[in-house]
C-alpha positions as CSV (number, residue, x, y, z in Angstrom):
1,X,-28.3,14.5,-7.4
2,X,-25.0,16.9,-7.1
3,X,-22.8,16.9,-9.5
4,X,-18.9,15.0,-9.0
5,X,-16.0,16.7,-9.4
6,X,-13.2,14.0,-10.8
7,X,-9.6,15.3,-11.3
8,X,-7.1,13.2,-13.4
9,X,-9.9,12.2,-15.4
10,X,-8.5,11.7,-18.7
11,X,-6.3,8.6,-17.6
12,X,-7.7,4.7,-17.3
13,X,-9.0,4.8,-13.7
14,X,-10.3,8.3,-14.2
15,X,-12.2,6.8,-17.1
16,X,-14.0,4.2,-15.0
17,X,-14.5,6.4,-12.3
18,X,-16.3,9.0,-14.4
19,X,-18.1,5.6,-16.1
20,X,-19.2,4.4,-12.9
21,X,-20.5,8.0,-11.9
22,X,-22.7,8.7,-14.9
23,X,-23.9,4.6,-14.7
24,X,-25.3,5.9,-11.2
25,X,-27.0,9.2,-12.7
26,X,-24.2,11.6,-11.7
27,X,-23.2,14.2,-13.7
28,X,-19.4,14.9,-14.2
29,X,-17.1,17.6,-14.1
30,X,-13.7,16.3,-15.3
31,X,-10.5,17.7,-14.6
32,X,-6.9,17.0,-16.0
33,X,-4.5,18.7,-18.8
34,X,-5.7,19.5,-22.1
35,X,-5.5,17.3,-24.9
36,X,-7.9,15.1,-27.1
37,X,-8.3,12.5,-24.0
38,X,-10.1,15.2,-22.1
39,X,-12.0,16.5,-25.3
40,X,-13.2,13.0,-25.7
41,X,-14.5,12.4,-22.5
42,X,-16.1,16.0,-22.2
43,X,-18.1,14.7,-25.2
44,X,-19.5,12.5,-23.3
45,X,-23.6,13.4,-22.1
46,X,-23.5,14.5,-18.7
47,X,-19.6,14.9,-18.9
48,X,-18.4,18.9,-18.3
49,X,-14.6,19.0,-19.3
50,X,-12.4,21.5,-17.5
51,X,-8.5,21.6,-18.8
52,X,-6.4,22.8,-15.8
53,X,-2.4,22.1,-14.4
54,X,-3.9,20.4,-11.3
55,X,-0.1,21.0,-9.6
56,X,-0.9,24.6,-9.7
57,X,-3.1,26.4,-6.8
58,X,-3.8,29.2,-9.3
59,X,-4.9,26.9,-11.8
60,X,-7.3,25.5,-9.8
61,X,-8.8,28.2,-7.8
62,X,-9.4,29.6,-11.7
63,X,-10.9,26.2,-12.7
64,X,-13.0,25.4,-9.7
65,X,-14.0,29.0,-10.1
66,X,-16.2,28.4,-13.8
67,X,-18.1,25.3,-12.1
68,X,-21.7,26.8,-12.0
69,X,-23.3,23.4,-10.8
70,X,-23.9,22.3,-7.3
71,X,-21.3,19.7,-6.5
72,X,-21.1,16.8,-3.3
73,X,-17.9,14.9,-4.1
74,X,-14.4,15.3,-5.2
75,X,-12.5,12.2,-6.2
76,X,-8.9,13.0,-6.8
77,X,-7.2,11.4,-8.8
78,X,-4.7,13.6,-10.8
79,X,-0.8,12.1,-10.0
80,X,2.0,11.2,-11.3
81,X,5.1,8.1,-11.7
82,X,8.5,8.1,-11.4
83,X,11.1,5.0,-10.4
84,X,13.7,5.5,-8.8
85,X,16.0,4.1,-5.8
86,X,17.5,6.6,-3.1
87,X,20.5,7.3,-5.2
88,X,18.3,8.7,-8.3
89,X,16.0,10.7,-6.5
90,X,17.7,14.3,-8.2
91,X,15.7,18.2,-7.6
92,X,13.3,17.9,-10.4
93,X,12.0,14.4,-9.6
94,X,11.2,15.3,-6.2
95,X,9.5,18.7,-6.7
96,X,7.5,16.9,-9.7
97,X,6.0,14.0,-7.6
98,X,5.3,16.4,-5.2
99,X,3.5,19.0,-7.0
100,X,2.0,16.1,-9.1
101,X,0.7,13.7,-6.0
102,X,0.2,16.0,-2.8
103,X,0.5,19.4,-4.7
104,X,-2.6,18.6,-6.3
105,X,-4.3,16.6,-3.6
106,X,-4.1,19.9,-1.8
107,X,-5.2,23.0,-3.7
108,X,-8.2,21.0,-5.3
109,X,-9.4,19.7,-1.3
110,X,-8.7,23.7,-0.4
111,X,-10.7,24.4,-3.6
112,X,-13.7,22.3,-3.3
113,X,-14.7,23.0,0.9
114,X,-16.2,26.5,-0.7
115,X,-18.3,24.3,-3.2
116,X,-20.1,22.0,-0.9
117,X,-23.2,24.0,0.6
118,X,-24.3,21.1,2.8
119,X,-21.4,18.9,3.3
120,X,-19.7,16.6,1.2
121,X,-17.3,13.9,0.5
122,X,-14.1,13.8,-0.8
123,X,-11.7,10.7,-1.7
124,X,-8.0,10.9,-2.7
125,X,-5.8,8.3,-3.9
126,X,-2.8,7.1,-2.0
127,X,-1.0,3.5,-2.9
128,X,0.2,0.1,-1.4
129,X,3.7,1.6,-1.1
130,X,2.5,4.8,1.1
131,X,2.0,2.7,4.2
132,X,4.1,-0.2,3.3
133,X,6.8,-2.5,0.8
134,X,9.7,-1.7,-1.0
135,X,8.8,1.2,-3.2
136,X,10.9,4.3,-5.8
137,X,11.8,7.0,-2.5
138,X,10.1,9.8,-4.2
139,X,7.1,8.1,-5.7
140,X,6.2,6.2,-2.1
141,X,6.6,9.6,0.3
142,X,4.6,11.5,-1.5
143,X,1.6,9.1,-1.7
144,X,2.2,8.9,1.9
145,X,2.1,12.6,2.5
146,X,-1.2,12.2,0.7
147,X,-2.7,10.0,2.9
148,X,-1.7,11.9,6.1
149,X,-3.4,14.5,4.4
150,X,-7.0,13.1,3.9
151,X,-6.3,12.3,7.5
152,X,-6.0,15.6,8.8
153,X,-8.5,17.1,6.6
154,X,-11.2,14.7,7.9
155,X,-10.4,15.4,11.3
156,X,-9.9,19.4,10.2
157,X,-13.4,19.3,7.7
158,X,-15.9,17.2,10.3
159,X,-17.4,20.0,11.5
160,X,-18.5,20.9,8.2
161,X,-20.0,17.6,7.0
162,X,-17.6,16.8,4.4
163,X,-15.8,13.4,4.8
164,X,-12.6,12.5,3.7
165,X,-11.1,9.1,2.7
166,X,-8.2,7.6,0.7
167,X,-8.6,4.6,-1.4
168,X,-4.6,2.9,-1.9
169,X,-4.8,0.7,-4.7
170,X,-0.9,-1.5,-5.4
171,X,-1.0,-2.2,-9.4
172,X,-4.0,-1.3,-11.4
173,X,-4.4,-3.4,-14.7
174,X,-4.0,-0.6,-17.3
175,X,-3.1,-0.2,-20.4
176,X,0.3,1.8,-19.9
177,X,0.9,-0.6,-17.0
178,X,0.2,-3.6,-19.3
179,X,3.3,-2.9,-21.1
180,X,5.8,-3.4,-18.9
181,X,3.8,-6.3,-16.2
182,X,4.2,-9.9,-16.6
183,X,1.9,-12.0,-17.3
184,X,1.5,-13.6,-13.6
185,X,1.4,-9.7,-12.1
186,X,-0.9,-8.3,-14.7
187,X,-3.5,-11.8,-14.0
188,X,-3.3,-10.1,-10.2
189,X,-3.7,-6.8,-11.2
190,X,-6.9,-4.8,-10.2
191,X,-9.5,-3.5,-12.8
192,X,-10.2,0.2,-12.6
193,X,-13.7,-0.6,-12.5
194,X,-13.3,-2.5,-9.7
195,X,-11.7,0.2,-7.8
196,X,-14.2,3.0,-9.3
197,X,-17.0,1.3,-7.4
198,X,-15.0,1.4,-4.1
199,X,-14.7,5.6,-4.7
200,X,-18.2,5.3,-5.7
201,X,-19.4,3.8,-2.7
202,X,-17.2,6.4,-0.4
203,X,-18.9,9.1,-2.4
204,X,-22.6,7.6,-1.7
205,X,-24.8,7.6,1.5
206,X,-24.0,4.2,2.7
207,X,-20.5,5.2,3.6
208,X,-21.5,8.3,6.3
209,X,-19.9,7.1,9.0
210,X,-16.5,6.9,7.3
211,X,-14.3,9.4,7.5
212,X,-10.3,9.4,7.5
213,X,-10.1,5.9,6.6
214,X,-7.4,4.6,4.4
215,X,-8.7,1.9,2.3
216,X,-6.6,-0.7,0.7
217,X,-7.7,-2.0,-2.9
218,X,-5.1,-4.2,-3.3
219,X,-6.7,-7.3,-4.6
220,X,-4.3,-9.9,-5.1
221,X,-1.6,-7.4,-6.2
């Protein structure tokens, strides 16, 4: 089997995804900014580590460059968090979440089309609060820029086999998360594993006839 390309992979869900990848006999090629998080997992057996600013199109036309193995899937989930009402959304918030969330959705799809020699798939992350609920201004249009981008890029890839779908999870029971959810919302929360199988299955042969879907993983969250 090809290998999987997974960006953000030093964080929790990037964890389980790349868990849930090598249970399935993938190998991995992980993605996100140096530090001993990514030099963990890269010590991981079938786990390739690549350190890389994932907001940067340079970066990662350099870093997609160095992967010699045949690859099927992308699952991106490099992004970034900030609150904020309308009234706090300043310059450097904005261009952040944007580089962060859709800058990086972008170069890395743009990047991985030259990869794929017989079609592909490729799954992005949106959230809950891209299509609907109260949400921080910046955080919410950005992850909804996202997820009109997997849907032009499925319409815009078909032709060359590679599908494109966006998983939107709402609160994922994390550690970092953990420390500021209550008791009742973190019982409600989602597991990254949970959601690591849903990308998974998008990534697999059962899911061929989906393409530019935009799948909620919720829960009860």
């Amino acid at each position: 089997m090809d290998a999987v390309i997974v960006t953000g992979a030093a964080g929790a869900l990037g964890h389980a995804v790349v868990a849930e990848f090598r249970s399935l006999g993938r190998a991995v090629v992980a993605l996100d900014r140096a530090g001993e998080r990514l030099d963990t997992l890269g010590r991981q057996e079938g786990v390739h580590a690549v350190a890389v600013d994932l907001s940067s199109r340079a970066a990662v036309r350099d870093a997609f460059a160095q992967i010699d193995v045949a690859c099927d899937a992308l699952v991106g989930l490099a992004g970034g968090f900030t609150p904020g009402a309308l009234a706090d959304v300043d310059e450097e918030t904005l261009e952040s979440l944007w580089r962060s969330n859709f800058g990086s959705a972008l170069w890395t799809a743009q990047a991985v089309v030259t990869l794929f020699r017989t079609g592909g798939s490729i799954v992005t992350v949106g959230s809950k609060t891209a299509v609907q609920g109260p949400a921080p201004v910046a955080h919410a249009t950005s992850k909804a820029a996202v997820v009109r981008l997997t849907q032009l890029l499925a319409d815009e890839l078909r032709p060359q086999r590679i599908r494109v779908n966006a998983v939107l999870p709402s609160v994922i029971d994390t550690p970092a998360n953990r420390t500021w959810m209550s008791e009742e919302l973190g019982a409600r929360a989602v597991s990254p594993a949970a959601i690591a199988k849903v990308i998974a299955f998008l990534c697999g042969p059962d899911a061929a006839p989906i393409s530019g879907a935009a799948i909620p993983v919720y829960g009860d969250a």
